[in-house]
N, C-alpha and C positions, 0 to 999 in steps of 0.2 A: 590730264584726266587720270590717267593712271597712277602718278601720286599722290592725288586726292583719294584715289580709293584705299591706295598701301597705308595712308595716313590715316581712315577713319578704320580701316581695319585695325592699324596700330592701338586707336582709341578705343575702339569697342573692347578689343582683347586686353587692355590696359586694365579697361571697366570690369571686366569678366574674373580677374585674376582679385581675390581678397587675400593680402596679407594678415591673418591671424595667429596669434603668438598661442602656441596650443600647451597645455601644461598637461603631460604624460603622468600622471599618479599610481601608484603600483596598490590594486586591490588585495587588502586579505584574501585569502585561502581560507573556503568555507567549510566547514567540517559536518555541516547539514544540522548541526545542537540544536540550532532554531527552530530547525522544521519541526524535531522532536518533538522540541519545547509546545511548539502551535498545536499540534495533533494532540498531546496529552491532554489538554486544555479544553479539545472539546467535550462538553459534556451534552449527552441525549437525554429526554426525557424515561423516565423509568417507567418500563416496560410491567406491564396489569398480570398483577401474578407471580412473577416471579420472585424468588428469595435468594439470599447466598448458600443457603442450604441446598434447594433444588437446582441450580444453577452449577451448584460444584458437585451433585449427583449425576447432572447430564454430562459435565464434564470429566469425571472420572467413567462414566459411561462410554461415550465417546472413544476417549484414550483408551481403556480394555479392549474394546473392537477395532480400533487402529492396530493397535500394538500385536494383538494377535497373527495379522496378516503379515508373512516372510516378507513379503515382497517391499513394503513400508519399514522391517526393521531392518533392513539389509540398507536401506538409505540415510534413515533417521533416525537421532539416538531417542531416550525416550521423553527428557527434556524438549526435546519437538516436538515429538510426535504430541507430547501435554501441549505446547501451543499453537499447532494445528487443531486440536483435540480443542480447547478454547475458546479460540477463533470463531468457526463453526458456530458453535453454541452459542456464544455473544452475539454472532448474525441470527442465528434464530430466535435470541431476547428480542433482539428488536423487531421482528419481521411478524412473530406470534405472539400472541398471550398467552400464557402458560397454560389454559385448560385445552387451549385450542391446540397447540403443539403438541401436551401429552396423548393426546384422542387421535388427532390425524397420522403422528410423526413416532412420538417416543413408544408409547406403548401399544403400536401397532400390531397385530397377529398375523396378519396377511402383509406381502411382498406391497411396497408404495406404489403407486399410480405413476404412470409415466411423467407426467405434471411434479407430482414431488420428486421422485428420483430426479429427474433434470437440474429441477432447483440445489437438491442436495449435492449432486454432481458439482457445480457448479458455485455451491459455497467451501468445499472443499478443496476445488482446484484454486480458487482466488486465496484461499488462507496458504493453502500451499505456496503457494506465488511470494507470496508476504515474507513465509518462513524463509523461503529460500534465497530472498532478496537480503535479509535478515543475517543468513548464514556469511553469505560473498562479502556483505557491507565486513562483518570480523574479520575476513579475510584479508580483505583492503583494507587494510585500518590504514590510512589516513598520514596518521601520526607517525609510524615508522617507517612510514612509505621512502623514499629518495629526494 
């Protein structure tokens, strides 16, 4: 009895064990270009209102009140600070129509509403993010890497 069982356990584990001939391929090293390439690609529909004119109005806007503050040029040169400065405002293309954005946002008199400062908060630190992700990527270059 107890050979029959050494034996069928031999056969189970016999059964259990797959010889396959495995072929190890060595994958390129990806430089992320594609991702680039796929991002660049998308295109949104165009935003009600807006021009390249007022568009690089709020952007040069933007950048002068960035740039002003110590605290932003002491981090970033002003080549960022203009794509921080960008960013922002390309999220507010798409987010408002330009009459609505100039009334609520740009040409406001009074301090924003809790609701919009959050928001603005909030497109600022994700552009931020972007830049600085931006920054480290040139850092790492890839290519020179080891």
């Amino acid at each position: 009895m107890k050979k029959l069982v050494i034996i069928m356990l031999g056969f189970v584990m016999m059964g259990c064990v797959n010889k396959t001939d495995l072929v190890v391929e060595d994958l390129e090293k990806s430089d992320n270009s594609s991702l680039e390439v796929l991002v660049e690609k998308i295109e949104l529909p165009e935003p009600k209102g807006w021009t390249e004119s007022n568009t690089g109005f709020w952007k040069a806007m933007f950048w002068y009140r960035m740039a002003q503050d110590m605290q932003i040029r002491m981090v970033y040169s002003p080549e960022q600070v203009y794509n921080i400065a960008s960013c922002v405002v390309d999220t507010y293309r798409q987010t408002y129509e330009y009459d609505v954005f100039q009334k609520e946002i740009g040409n406001r008199k009074t301090p924003l509403p809790p609701n919009l400062t959050a928001e603005a908060m909030a497109f600022g630190t994700e552009c931020t993010r972007i830049e600085q992700f931006k920054i480290k990527q040139k850092q790492l270059n890839p290519k020179e890497s080891v």
